[in-house]
N, CA, C and O of each residue as an XYZ file, in Angstrom:
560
protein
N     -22.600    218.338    278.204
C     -22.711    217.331    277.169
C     -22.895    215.958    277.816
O     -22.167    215.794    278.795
N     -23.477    215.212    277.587
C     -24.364    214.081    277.455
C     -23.587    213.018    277.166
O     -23.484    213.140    275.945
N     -22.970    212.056    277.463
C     -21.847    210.675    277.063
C     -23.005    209.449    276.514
O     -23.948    208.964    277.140
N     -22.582    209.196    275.248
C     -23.536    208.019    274.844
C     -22.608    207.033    274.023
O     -21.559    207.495    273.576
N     -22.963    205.552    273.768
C     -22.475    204.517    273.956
C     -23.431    203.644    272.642
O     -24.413    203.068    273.112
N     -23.284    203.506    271.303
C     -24.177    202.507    270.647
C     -23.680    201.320    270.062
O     -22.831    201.530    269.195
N     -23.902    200.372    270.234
C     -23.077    199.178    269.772
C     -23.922    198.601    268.755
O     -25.136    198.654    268.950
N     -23.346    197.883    267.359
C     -24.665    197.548    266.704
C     -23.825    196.087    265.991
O     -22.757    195.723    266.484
N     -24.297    195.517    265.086
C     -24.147    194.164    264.241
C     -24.319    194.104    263.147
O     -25.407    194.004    262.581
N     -23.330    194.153    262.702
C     -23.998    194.399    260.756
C     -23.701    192.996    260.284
O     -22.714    192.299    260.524
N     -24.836    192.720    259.518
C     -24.425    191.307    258.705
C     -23.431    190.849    258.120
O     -23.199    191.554    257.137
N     -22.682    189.982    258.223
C     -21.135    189.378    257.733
C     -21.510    188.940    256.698
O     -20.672    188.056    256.522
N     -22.621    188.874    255.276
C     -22.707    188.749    254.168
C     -22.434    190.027    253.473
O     -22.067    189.770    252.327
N     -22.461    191.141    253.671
C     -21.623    192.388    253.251
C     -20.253    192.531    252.571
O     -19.352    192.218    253.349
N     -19.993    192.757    251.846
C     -18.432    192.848    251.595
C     -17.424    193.875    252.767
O     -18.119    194.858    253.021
N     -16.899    193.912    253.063
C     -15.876    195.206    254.058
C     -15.811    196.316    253.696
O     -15.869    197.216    254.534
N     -15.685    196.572    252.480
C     -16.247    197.641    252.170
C     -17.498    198.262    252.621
O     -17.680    199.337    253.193
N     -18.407    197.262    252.203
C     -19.764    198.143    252.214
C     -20.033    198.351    254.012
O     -20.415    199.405    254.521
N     -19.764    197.235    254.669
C     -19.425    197.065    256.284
C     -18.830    198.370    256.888
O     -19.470    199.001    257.729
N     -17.492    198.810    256.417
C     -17.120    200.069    256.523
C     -17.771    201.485    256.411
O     -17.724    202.489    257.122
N     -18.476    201.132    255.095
C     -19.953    201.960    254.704
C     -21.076    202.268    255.532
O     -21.462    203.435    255.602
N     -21.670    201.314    256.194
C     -22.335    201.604    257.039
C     -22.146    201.903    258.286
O     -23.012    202.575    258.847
N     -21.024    201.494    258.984
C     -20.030    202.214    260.261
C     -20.085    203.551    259.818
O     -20.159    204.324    260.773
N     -20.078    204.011    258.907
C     -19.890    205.749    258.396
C     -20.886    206.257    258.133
O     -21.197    207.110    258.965
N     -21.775    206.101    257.096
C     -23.329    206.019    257.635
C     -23.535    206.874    258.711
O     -23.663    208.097    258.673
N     -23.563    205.919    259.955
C     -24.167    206.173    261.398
C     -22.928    207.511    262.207
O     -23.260    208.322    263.071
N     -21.547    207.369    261.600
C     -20.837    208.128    262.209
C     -21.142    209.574    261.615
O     -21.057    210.521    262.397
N     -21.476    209.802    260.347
C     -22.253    211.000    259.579
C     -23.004    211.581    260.018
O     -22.995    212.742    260.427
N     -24.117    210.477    259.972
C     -25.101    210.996    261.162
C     -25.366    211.302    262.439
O     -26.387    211.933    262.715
N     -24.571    210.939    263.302
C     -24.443    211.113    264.609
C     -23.358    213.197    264.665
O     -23.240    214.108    265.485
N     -22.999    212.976    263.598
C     -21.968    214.382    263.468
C     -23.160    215.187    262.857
O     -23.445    216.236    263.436
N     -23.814    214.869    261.877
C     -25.586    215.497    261.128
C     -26.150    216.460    262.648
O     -26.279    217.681    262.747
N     -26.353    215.582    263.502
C     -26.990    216.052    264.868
C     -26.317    217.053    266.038
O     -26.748    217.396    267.139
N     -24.858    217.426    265.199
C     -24.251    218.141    266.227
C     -23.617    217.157    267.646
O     -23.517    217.575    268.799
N     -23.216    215.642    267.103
C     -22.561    215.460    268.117
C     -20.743    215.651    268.031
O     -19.987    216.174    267.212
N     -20.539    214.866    269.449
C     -18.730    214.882    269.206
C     -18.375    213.427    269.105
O     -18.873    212.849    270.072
N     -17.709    212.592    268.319
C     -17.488    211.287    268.403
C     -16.278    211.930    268.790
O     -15.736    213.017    268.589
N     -15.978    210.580    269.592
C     -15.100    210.529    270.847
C     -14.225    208.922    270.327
O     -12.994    208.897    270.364
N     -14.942    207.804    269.915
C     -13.803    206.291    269.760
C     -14.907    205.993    268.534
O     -16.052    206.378    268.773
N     -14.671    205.352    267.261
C     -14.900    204.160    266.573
C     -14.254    202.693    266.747
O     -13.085    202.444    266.451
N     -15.146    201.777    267.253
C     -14.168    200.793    267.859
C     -14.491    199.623    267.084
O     -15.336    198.932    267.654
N     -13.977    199.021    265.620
C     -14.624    198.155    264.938
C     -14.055    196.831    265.903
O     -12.898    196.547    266.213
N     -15.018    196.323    266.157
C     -14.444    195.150    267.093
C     -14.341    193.728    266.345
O     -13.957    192.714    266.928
N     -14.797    193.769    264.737
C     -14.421    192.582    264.298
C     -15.619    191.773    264.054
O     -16.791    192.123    264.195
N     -15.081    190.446    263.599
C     -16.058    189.610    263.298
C     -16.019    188.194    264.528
O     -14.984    187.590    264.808
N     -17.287    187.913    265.079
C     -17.132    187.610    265.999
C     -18.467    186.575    265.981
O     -19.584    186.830    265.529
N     -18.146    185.719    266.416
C     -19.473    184.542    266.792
C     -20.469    184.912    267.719
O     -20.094    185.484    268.743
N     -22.179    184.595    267.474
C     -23.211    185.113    267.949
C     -23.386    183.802    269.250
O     -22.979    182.646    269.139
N     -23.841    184.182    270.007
C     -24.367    183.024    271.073
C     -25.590    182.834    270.718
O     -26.040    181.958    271.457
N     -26.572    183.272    269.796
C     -27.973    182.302    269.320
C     -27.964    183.369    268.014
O     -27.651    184.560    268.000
N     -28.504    182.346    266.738
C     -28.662    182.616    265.480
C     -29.324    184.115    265.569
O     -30.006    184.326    266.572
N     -29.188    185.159    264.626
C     -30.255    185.857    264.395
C     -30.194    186.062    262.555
O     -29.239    186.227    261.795
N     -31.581    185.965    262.330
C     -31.576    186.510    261.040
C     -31.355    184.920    260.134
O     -31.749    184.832    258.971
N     -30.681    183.731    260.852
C     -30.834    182.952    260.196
C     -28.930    183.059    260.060
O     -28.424    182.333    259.205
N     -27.984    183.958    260.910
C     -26.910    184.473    260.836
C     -26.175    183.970    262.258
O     -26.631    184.220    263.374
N     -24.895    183.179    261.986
C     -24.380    182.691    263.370
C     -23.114    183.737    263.775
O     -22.495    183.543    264.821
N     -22.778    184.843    262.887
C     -21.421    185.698    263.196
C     -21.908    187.183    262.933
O     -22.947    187.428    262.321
N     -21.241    187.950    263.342
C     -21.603    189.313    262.990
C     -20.495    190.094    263.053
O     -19.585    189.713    263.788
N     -20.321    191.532    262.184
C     -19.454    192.321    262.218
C     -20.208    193.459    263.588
O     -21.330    193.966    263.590
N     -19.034    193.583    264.711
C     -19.673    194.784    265.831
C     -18.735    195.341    265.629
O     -17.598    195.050    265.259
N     -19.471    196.561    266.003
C     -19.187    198.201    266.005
C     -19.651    199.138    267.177
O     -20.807    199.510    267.380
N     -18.673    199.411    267.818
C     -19.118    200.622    268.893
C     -18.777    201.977    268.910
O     -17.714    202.452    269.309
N     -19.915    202.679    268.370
C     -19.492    204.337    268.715
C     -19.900    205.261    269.909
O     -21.033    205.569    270.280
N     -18.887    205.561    270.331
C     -18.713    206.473    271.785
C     -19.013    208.169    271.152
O     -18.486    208.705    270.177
N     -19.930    208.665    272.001
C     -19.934    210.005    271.651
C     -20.978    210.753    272.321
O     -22.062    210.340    272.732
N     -20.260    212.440    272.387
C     -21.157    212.912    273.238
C     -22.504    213.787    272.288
O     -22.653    213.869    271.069
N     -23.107    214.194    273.100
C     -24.231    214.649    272.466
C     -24.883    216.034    273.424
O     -24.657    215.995    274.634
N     -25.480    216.931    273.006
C     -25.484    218.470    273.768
C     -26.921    217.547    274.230
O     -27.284    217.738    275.391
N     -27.580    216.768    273.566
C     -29.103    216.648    274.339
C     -29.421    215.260    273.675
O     -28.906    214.963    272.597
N     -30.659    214.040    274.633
C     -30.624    212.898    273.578
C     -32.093    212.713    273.194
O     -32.777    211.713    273.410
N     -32.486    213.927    272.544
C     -33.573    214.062    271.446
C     -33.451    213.473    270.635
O     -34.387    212.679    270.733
N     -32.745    213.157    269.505
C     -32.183    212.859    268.388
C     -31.842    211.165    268.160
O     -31.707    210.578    267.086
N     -31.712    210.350    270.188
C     -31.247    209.160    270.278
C     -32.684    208.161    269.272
O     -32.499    207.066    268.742
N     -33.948    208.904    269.262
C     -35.318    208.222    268.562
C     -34.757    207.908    267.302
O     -34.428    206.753    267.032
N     -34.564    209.250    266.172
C     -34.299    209.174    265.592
C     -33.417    207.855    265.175
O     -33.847    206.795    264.722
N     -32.192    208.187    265.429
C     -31.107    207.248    265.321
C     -31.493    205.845    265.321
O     -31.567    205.293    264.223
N     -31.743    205.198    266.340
C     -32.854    204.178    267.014
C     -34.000    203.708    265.195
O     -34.102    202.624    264.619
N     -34.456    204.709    264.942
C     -35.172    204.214    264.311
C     -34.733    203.922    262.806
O     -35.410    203.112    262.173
N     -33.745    204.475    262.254
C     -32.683    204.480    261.691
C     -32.024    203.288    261.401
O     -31.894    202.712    260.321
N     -31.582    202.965    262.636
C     -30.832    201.663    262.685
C     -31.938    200.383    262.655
O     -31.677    199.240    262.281
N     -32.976    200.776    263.047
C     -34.596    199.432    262.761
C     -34.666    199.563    261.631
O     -35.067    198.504    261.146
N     -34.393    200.731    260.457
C     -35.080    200.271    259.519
C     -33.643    199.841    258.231
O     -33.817    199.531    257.052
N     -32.505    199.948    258.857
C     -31.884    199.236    257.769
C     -31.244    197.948    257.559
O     -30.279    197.946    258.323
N     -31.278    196.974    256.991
C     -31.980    195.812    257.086
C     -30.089    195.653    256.943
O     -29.832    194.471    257.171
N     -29.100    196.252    256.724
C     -27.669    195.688    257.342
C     -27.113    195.319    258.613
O     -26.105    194.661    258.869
N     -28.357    196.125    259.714
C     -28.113    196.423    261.098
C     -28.981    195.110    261.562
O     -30.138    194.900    261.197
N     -28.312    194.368    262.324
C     -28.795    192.839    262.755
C     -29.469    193.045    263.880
O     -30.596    192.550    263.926
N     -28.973    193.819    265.078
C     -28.808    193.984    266.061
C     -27.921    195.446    266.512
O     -26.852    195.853    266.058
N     -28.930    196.126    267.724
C     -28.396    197.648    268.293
C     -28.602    197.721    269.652
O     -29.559    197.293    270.297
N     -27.314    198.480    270.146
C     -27.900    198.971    271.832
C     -27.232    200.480    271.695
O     -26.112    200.884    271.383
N     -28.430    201.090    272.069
C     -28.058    202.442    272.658
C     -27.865    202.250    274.234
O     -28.551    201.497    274.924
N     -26.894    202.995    274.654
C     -26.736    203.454    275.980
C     -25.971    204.540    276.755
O     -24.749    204.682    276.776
N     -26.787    205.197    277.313
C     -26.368    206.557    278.039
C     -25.062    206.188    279.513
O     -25.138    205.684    280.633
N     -23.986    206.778    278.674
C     -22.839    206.640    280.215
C     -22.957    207.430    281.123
O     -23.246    208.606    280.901
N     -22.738    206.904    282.467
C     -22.272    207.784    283.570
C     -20.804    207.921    283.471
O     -20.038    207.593    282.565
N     -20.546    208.604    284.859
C     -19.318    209.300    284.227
C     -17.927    207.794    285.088
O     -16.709    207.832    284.914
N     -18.519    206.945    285.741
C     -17.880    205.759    286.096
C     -17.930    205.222    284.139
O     -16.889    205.006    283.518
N     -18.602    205.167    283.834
C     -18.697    204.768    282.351
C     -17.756    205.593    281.045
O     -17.085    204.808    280.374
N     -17.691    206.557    280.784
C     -16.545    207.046    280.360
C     -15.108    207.415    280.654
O     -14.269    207.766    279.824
N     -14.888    207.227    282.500
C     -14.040    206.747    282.397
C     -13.245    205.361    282.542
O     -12.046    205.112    282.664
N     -14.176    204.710    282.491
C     -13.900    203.434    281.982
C     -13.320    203.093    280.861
O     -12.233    202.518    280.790
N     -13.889    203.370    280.098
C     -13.490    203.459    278.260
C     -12.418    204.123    277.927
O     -11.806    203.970    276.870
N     -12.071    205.071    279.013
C     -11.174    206.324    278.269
C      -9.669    205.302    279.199
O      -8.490    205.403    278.862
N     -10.056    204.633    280.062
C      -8.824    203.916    280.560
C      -8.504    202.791    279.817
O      -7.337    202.484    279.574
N      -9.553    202.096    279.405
C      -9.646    200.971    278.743
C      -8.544    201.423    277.246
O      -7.418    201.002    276.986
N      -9.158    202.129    276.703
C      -8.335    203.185    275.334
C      -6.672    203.222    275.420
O      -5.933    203.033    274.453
N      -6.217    203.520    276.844
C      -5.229    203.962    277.326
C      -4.587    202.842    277.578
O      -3.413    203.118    277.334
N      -4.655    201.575    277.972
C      -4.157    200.415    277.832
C      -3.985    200.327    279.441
O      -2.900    199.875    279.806
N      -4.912    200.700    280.464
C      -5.252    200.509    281.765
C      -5.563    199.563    282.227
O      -5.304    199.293    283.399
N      -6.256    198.737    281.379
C      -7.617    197.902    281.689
C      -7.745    196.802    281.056
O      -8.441    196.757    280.041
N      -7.227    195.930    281.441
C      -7.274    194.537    280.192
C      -5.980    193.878    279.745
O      -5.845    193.007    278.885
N      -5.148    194.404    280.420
C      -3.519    193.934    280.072
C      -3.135    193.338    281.740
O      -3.397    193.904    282.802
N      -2.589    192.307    281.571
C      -2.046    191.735    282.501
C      -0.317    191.788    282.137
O       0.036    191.095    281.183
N       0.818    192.637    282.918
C       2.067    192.402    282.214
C       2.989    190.681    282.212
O       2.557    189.723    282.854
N       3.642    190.653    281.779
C       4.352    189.779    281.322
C       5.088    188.742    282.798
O       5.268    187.559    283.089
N       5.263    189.801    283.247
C       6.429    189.733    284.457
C       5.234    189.124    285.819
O       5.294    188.178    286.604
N       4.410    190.002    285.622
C       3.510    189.370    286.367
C       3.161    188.112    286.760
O       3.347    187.514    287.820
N       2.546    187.759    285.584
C       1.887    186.908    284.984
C       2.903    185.462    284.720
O       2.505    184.297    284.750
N       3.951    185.819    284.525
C       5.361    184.705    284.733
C       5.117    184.085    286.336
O       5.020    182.857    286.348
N       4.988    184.857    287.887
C       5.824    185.023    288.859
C       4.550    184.349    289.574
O       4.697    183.562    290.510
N       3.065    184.777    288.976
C       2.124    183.909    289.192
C       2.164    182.353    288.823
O       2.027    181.565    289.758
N       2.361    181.802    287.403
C       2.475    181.007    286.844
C       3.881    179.888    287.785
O       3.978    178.661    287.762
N       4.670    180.783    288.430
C       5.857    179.968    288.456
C       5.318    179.638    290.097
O       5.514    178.466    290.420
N       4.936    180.150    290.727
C       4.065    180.274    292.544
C       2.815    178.558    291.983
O       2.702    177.492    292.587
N       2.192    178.970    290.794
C       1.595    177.508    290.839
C       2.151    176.201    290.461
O       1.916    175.045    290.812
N       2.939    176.736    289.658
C       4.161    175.266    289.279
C       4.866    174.540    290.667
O       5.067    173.330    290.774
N       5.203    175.611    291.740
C       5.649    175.248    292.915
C       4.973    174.496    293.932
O       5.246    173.635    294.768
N       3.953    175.177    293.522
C       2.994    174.300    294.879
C       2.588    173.061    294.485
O       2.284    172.230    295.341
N       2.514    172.701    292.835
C       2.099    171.503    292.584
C       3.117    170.116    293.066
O       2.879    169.004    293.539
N       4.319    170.842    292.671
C       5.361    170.182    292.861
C       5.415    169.901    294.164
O       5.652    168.738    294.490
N       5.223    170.835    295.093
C       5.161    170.136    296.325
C       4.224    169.102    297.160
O       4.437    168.405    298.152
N       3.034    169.320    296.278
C       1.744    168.073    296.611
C       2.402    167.164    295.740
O       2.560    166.391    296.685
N       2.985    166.491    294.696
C       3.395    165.641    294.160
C       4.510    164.679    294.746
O       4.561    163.450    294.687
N       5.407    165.596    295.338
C       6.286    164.951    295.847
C       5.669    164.495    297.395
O       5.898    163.395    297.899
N       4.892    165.507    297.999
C       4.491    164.635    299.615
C       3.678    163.442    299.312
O       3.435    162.811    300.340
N       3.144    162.890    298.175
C       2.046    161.887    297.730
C       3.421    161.014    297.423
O       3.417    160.104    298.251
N       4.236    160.941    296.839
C       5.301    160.534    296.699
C       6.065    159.877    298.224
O       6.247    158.693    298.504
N       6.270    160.602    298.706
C       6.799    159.953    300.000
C       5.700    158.989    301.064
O       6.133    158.203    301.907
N       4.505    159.196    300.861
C       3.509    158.918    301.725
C       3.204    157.300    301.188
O       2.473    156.612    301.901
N       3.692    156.791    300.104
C       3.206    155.607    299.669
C       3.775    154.479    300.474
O       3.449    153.318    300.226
């Protein structure tokens, strides 16, 4: 089986509902073709770095899933061109550095810095400042 990766943009003039609607849509269909979804990852509403559509925010969506063969990726692809909710799409085929990426990321591996850490760092730069402050201090 085949690891694939599609991220897409649905217009934030939608109600959430219907937003939800079309996340399902594509997850229907991707199951239509005999795949396995693996993550739905609604990532929210989120600001665009250049207008599209005349649209500065978008609702993204990423579905992870495998697939026995990617015949079917046209299809899909063309699918998502022709419905005028979908702003913006990327298909992409994972390697296997690529799923397990995601599957760590999922797991709370990848993207968390702990607490304790992150204190012991913070308190190492408070120190050193203090010590250039005070030698500028004596040097006058």
């Amino acid at each position: 089986m085949k690891n694939y990766e599609v991220t897409f943009i649905v217009d934030p003039v939608l109600s959430g509902e219907e937003i939800k609607a079309t996340a399902q849509t594509y997850v229907e269909h991707l199951k239509s073709e005999g795949c396995k979804i693996v993550h739905v990852d609604e990532m929210g509403l989120s600001q665009m770095a250049y207008p599209i559509n005349k649209r500065t925010s978008g609702v993204y969506y990423c579905i992870e899933f495998e697939a026995p063969s990617g015949e079917f990726i046209d299809k899909m692809e063309l699918a998502l061109r022709r419905d005028e909710r979908i702003m913006r799409f990327l298909s992409v085929k994972l390697d296997k550095y690529g799923v397990k990426y995601n599957a760590d990321k999922r797991a709370g591996k990848i993207g968390k810095v702990s607490k304790k850490k992150k204190k012991t760092e913070d308190s190492k730069k408070d120190d050193r400042r203090g010590d250039r402050r005070d030698d500028r201090r004596d040097g006058r």
